[in-house]
N, C-alpha and C positions, 0 to 999 in steps of 0.2 A: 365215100364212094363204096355202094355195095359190090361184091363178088359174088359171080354166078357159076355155080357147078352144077352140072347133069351126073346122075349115076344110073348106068344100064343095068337092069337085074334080067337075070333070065329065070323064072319061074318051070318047076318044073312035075308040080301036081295042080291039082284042081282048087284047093284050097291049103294054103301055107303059110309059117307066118318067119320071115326070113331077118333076122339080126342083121341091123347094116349100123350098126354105131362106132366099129372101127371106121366103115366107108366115109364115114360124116365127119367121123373124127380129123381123117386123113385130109379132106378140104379145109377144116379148121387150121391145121398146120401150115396148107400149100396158100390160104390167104396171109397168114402172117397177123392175123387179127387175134390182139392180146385181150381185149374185154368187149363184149359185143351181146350178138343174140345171132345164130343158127338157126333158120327158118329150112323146116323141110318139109317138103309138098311132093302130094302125087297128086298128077295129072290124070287120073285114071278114074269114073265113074263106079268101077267092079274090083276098087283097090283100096286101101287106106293104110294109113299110117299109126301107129301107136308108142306110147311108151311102155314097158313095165317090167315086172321081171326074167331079169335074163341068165340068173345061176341056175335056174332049175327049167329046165327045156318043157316040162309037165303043167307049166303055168300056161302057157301059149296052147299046150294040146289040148288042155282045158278048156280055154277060152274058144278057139274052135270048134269043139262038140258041144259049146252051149252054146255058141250062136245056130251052129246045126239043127238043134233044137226046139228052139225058139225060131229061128227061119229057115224049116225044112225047104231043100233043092225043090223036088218034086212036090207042087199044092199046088190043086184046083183053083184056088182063090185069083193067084197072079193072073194081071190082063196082057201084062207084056208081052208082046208077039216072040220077041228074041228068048225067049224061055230061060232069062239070066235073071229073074227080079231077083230073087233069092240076094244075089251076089250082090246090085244096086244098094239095096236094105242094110246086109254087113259092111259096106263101104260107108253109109253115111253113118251107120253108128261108131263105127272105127274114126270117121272123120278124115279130111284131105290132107291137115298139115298137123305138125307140131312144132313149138316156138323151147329153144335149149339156149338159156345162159351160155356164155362163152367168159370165162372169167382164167385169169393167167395163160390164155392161148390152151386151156384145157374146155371142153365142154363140163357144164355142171352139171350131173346127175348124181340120183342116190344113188349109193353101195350096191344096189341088188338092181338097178333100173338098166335098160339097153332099150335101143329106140328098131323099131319091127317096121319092114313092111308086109302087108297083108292079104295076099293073093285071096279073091273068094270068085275068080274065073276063068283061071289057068287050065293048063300052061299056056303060056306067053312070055313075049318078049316087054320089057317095062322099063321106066322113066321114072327117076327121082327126083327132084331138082333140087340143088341147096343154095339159100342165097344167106349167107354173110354180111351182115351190119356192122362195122365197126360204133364202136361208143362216140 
């Protein structure tokens, strides 16, 4: 039987990219599921999910100003009426969900990895979901 958790973030710029892998950690615990798979999804079209380096907070800045980059806010090109394509574009390249082993009731990552979520049309209020698979 899987177990289902929401996690509320509250965004609080335009574009951010916020460490929630205590938060995912903590429903790993509260199911009690000792070997498994961690499924975490956002629901959010102008959001995504990531894994990747989480010791150095300059890896995320990064990756922000190149997606900036590469899909400037402001361009003539977008048809989108809502003036968010920009945002849309960073969410599917970020992607909805990522899938994290669960092995001795630990999530498995690497040494330097923490799991983001990805504001690109903040601030708002957001949804995580985490569902839990046991083995």
């Amino acid at each position: 039987m899987p177990f289902f958790y929401p996690i509320e973030i509250l965004t609080r710029q335009h574009e951010e990219c916020i460490e929630i892998t205590e938060e995912v950690a903590e429903k790993v615990k509260l199911s009690g599921v000792e070997n498994g798979v961690a499924i975490v999804y956002v629901p959010h079209t102008t959001a995504g999910v990531a894994i990747n380096e989480h010791a150095d907070p300059s890896v995320m800045q990064d990756l922000r100003k190149m997606l900036g980059l590469l899909i400037p806010w402001d361009h003539d090109i977008y048809s989108h009426m809502e003036g968010n394509s920009a945002a849309h574009i960073k969410a599917v390249l970020t992607g909805s969900s990522v899938n994290v082993i669960i092995k001795d009731g630990k999530l498995v990552l690497g040494t330097w990895q923490g799991i983001f979520f990805c504001e690109f049309d903040g601030p708002r209020r957001r949804k995580v979901y985490v569902q839990i698979i046991r083995e």
